[in-house]
TORDODREN-251429 format. One record per residue (C-alpha): residue in three letters; x, y, z. Coordinates in steps of 0.001 Angstrom, whole numbers, plus 500000, padded with zeros to 6 digits. Last residue first. Layout:
residues N
ALAXYZ
...
This chain:
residues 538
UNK475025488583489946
UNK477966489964487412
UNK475705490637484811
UNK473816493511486994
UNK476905494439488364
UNK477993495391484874
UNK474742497179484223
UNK475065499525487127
UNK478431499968486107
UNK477581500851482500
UNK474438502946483913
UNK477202505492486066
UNK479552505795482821
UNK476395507122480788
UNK475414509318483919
UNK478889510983484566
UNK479412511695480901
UNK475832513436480668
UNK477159514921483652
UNK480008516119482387
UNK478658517054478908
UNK476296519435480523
UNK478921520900482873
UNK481117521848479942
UNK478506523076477954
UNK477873525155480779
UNK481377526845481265
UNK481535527063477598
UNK478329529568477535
UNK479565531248480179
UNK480141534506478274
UNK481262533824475203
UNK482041537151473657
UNK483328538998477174
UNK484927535286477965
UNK487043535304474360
UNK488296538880475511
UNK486790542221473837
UNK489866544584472463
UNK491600546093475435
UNK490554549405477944
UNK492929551807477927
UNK494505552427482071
UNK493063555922483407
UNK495584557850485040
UNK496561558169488650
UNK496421560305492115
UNK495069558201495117
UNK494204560502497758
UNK494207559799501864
UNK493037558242504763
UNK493964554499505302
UNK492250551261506989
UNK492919549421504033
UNK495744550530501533
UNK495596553037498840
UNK496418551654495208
UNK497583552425491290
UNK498540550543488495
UNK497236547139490178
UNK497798544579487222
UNK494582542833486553
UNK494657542341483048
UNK492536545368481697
UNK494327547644483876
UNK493475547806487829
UNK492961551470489420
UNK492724550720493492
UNK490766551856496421
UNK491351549061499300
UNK490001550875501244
UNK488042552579504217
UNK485898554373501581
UNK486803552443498714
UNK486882553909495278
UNK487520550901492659
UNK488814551990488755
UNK488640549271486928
UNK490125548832483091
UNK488199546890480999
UNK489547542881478802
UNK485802541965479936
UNK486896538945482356
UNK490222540486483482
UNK488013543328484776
UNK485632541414486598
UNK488190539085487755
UNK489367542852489895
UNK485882543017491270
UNK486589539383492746
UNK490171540633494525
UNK488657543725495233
UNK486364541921497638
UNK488306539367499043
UNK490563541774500367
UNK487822543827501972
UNK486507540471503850
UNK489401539370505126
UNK489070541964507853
UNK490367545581509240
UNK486551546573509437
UNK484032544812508015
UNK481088547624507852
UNK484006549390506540
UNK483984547914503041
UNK481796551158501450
UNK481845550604497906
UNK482167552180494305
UNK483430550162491543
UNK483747552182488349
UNK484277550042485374
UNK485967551336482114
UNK485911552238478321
UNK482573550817478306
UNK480672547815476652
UNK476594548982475910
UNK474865546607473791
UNK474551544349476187
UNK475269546191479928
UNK478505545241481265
UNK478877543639484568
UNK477009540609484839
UNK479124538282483041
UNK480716537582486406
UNK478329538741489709
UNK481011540243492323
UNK481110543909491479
UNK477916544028492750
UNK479192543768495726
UNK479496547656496178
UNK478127549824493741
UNK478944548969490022
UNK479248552173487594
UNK479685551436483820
UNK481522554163482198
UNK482152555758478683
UNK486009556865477912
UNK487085560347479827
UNK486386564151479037
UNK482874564372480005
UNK481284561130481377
UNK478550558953479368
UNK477243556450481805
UNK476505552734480817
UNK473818551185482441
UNK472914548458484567
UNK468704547592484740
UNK465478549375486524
UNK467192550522490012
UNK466526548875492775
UNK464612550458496032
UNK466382550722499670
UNK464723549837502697
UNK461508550588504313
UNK463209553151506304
UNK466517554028505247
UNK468949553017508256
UNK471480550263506478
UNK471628546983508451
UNK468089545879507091
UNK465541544711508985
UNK463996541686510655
UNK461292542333513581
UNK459311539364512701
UNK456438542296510956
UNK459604543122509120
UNK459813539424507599
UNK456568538934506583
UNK456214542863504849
UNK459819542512502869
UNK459898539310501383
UNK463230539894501491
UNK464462542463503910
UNK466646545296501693
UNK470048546907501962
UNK472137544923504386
UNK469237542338504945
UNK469789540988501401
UNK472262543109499285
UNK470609544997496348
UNK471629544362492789
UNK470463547550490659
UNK472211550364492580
UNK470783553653490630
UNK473185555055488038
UNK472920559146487674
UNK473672561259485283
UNK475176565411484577
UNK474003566753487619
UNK474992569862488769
UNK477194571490490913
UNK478815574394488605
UNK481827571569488033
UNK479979569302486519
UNK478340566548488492
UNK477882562704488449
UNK475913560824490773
UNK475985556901491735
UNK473297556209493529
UNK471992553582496673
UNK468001554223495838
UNK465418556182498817
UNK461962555244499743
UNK461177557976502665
UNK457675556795504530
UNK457923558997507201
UNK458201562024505735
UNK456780561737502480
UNK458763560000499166
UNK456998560262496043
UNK460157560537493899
UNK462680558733495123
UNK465533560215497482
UNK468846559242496126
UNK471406558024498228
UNK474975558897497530
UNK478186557371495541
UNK480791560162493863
UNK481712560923490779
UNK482736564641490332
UNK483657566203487115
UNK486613568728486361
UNK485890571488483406
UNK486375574198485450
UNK487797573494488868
UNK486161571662491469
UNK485856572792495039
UNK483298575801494671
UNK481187573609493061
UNK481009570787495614
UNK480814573421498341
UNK477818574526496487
UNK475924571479495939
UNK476279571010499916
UNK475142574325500623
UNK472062573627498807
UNK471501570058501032
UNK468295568575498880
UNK470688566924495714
UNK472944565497499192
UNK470802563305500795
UNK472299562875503697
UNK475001561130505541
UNK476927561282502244
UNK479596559042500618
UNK477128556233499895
UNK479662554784497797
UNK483141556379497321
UNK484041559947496295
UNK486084559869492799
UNK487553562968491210
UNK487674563493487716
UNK490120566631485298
UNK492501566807488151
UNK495242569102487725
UNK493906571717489839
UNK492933569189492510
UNK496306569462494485
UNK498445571745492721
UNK501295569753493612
UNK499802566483492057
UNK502446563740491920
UNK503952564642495395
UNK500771565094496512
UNK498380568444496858
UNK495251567710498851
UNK492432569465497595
UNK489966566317497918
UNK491067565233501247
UNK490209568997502591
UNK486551568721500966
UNK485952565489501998
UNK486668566311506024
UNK484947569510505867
UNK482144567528504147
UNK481746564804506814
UNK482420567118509102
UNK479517569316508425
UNK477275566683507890
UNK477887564570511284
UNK474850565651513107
UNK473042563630509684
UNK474091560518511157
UNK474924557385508810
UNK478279557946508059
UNK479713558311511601
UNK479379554400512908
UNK480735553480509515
UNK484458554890510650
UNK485214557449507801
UNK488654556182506157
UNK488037559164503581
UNK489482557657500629
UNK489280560182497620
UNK490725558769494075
UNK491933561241491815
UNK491972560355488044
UNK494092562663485607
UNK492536561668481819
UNK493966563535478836
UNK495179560412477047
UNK493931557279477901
UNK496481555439479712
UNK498320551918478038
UNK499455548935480104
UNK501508546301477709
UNK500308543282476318
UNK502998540667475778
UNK504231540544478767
UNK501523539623480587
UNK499593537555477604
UNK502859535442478023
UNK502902534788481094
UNK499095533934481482
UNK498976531407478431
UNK502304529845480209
UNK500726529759484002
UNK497180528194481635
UNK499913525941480067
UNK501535524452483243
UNK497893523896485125
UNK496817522223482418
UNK499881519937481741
UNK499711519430485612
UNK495758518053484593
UNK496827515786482346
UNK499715513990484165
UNK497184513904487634
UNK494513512721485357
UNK497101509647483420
UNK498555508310486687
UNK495273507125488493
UNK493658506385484584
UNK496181503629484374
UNK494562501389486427
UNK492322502775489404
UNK492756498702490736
UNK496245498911490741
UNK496323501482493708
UNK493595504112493834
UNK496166506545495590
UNK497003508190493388
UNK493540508925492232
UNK493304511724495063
UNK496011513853493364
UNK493226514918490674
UNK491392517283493209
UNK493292520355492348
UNK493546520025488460
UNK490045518917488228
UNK487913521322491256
UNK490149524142489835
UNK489420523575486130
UNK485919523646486976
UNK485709526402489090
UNK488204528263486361
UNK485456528108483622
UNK482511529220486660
UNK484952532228487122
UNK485397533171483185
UNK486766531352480405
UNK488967532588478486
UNK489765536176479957
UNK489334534192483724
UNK492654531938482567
UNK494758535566482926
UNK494194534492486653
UNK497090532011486498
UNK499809534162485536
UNK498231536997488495
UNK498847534516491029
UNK496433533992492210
UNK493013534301490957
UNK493552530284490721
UNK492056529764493805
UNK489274532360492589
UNK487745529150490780
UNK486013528054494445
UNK483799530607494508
UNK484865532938496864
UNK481551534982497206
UNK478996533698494194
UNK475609534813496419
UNK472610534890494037
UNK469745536919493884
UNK467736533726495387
UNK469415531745493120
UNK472442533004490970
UNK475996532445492060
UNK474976529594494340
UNK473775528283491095
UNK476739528205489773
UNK478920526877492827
UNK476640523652492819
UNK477020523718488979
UNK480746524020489208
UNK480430521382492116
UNK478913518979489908
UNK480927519167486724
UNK484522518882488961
UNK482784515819491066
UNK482400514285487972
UNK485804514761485795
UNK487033513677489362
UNK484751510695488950
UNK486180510070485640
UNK489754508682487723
UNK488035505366488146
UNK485344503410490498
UNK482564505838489600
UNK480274508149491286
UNK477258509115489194
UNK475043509366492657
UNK478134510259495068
UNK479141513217492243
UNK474843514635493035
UNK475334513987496575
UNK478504516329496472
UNK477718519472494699
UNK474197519307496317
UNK476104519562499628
UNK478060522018498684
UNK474712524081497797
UNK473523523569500841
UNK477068524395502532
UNK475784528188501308
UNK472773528024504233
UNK475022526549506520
UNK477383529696506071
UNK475140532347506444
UNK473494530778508967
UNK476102530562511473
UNK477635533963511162
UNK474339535440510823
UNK472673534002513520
UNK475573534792516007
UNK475248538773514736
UNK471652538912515561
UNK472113540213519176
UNK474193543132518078
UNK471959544303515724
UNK470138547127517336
UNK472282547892520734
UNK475251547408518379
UNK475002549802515384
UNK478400548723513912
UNK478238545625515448
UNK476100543905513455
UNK478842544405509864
UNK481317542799512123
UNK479534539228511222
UNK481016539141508092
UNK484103538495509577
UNK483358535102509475
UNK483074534857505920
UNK485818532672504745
UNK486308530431508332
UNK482234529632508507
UNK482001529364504369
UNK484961526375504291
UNK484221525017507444
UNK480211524596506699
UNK481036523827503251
UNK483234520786504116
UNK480285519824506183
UNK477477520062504039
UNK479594518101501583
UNK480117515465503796
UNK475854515278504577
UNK475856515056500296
UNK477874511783500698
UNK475781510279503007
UNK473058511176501029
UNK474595510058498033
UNK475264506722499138
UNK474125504975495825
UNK470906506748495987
UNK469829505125499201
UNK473356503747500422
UNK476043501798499037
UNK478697504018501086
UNK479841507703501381
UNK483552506651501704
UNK484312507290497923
UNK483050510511498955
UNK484789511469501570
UNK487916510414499445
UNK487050512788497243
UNK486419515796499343
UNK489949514757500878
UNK491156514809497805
UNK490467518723497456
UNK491915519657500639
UNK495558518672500137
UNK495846519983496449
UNK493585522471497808
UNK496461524239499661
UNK498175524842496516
UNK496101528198496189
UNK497743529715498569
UNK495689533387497927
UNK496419534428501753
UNK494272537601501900
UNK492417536887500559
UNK491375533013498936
UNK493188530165498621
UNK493621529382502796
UNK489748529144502734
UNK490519525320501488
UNK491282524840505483
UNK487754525231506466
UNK486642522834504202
UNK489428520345505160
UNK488531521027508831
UNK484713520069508323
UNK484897517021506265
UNK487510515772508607
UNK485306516788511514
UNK481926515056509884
UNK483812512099509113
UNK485083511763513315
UNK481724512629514210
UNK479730509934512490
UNK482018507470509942
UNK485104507410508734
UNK486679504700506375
UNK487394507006503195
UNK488813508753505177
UNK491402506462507147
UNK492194504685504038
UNK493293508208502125
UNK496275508471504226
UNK497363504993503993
UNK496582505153499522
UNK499527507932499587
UNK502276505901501609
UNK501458503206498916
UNK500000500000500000
């Protein structure tokens, strides 16, 4: 018995608690790929294990795939519990409301997306094979698992597995091809291939022939990646002087309209700063960037506000900042407001506005709004009834620079859902407000998702952070520009060129799928030749 095929015995022979903890510890340990640690080799270890938990799962109902799928809840449960922990700081920021709450949400969060693990799992265990095609298997089934995590129920596709290979930035050139569910995929078959080693004789030659295969993989998309790196060069549009505005506002001071005045004292002196690079402070500037939700009012019905803002910019400089937008309708106490994007000239007004089109559950709206409020549920941010969604993404014409598709907050995070049709920019804005997490994984794992969005779509991003990280990103994902979490200050840069369209822009996820499709369709012919086998064989 190979040293490889001892390990493995132990797992695949677990049962009760002692599977359950393996299941959970591996899960929890795959969070090492993502932010801020990005060591993506640690699945090489974790990723077996999944399979040998599997191979464990039994002859059960289903051939064992209920066993198998309680594994996968599990490994989910660790890996969601140690990658999203922190999201619990957000219910301390307005403590004697939320406070009590913030248990649930660390636990639920987290079982609820080990559902979808789960599924992932019990659907391998009920096509599993004997050979090396059930890592072609499990690879089709958790990309689906992860896909539809990505879109039901408005969709949650935070540290999917396929940002292992976001890192390093060789690697994550494979997102242009294929896109985030493409790299799930490949992840899930280059990282979980080891686990056929240890078949012994009876895996045949398939146990040697995956793992060869899928280090060829891994060795041309690092190749692909190099060379596309040095063989495409960052570019700056001409004529366009970006200043980024990071106010490092604690989120316990944003929300109160006592703290207008310093709020906008505070903005105001960030804004003029003069740099190293910019010596005339905003003179220079042709666009300045204030993050999301940058106001603790709303700031098209504060006059004095509108003029500050005008007396600040220079001719022929435009401001693009986040703030809520009162609808129109709204009555004192009933006030129905939309997370905005605004952009104004330099007499104060408004030139357009993007309204916030993907909302985030319980931070900006209750679902199923009227049951769960009357339960005492709301939503972390204080607008009163909630936020509204705007009617679809849009591109934004902005004086002197490229075209511009604003994204506020996560919903930076949805691939192939980022760029209107019809309508491809010169660049993506990403406004967002990370400090509900505080110093955390959680802002780290955030740019590093909006910054696949750009590799994706072949656009440069430019990402305004109120606590940080604000960054400008070129087409490829190279960080041109960038202000560290937990830091006040400017960010003074140009505006990377955006790149011809990349194969995933055209495709979209169209391969991904086919993929999946012929994997299971794989999965289920080889599944009714054993069935059929064992059939002869009694």
């Amino acid at each position: 018995m190979s040293t490889l095929a001892r390990i493995a015995q132990p797992i695949v022979l677990s049962f009760g608690v002692r599977r359950a903890l393996i299941a959970f510890l591996a899960g929890g340990a795959t969070t090492l790929a993502m932010p801020p640690i990005g060591f993506w080799p640690a699945l090489l270890l974790t990723f077996p294990v999944a399979v040998w938990l599997i191979d464990g799962a039994g002859i059960g109902r289903w051939n064992g795939a209920l066993a198998a799928a309680a594994a996968g809840w599990w490994f989910g449960f660790g890996y969601f519990l140690s990658g999203l922990y922190w999201v619990g700081a957000a219910f301390l920021v307005d403590a004697d409301r939320f406070a009590a709450l913030m248990p649930v949400a660390v636990l639920v969060l987290p079982g609820g997306m080990a559902i979808y693990t789960a599924f992932g799992f019990g659907l391998a265990r009920a096509l599993w094979t004997g050979n090396a095609l059930r890592i072609v298997t499990l690879a089709g089934t958790l990309t689906l698992a992860e896909f539809l995590r990505g879109h039901m129920l408005s969709g949650f596709p935070w540290n999917a597995f396929g940002y292992a290979f976001a890192t390093p930035l060789p690697l994550a050139q494979g997102f242009s091809l294929i896109g985030l569910w493409g790299m799930t995929f490949l992840a899930v078959l280059v990282l979980a291939s080891p686990a056929v080693l240890a078949d012994g004789p009876s895996g045949g030659r398939g146990r040697f022939v995956l793992p060869a295969v899928s280090a060829l993989l891994l060795a041309a998309l690092a190749v692909f990646g190099a060379v596309r790196l040095a063989t495409t060069p960052a570019t700056m549009v001409d004529g366009v002087r970006l200043r980024l505005m990071q106010p490092n506002v604690p989120q316990d001071q944003r929300f109160g309209y006592s703290a207008k005045a310093d709020i906008m004292r505070r903005y105001l002196a960030l804004s003029g700063r003069t740099t190293a690079s910019r010596p005339n402070g905003i003179a220079d500037v042709t666009h300045l960037i204030w993050p999301e939700s940058a106001f603790p009012f709303f700031v098209t019905r504060e006059a004095d506000a509108l003029a500050a803002i005008a007396d600040l910019l220079p001719e022929g400089t435009v401001l693009i900042t986040g703030g809520a937008r009162l609808a129109d309708g709204s009555r004192p106490g009933h006030v129905r407001a939309y997370n905005s994007v605004y952009v104004f000239d330099d007499a104060g007004s408004i030139l357009s506005i993007y309204d916030k089109v993907h909302l985030v559950p319980f931070g900006e709206y209750v679902p199923l709004g009227s049951l769960l409020t009357r339960l005492g549920l709301e939503q972390l941010v204080r607008i009163p009834g909630g936020f509204l969604a705007g009617d679809r993404l849009r591109r934004l014409d902005v004086p002197g620079a490229p075209p511009v598709v604003p994204l506020v907050c996560y919903e930076a995070v949805f691939p192939n859902a980022v760029v209107p049709p019809g309508e491809r920019p010169g660049w993506l804005l990403n406004l967002t407000n990370d400090a509900w997490f505080g110093i955390s994984p959680g802002p780290f794992q955030h740019l590093l998702q909006a910054r696949m969005r750009a590799v994706e779509e072949g656009l440069p991003l430019v990402r305004v952070a109120n606590t940080g990280i604000s960054v400008v990103v070129d087409p490829l994902g190279r960080i041109v520009a960038e202000l560290g979490l937990g830091r006040e200050g400017v960010l003074d840069s140009g505006l990377p060129a955006a790149i011809a369209p990349t194969v995933y822009a055209k495709a979209g996820d169209a391969p991904a799928l086919i993929a999946i499709a012929l994997t299971l369709v794989a999965g289920v012919r080889a599944r009714l030749r054993v069935l059929k086998a064992a059939d002869r064989g009694r």
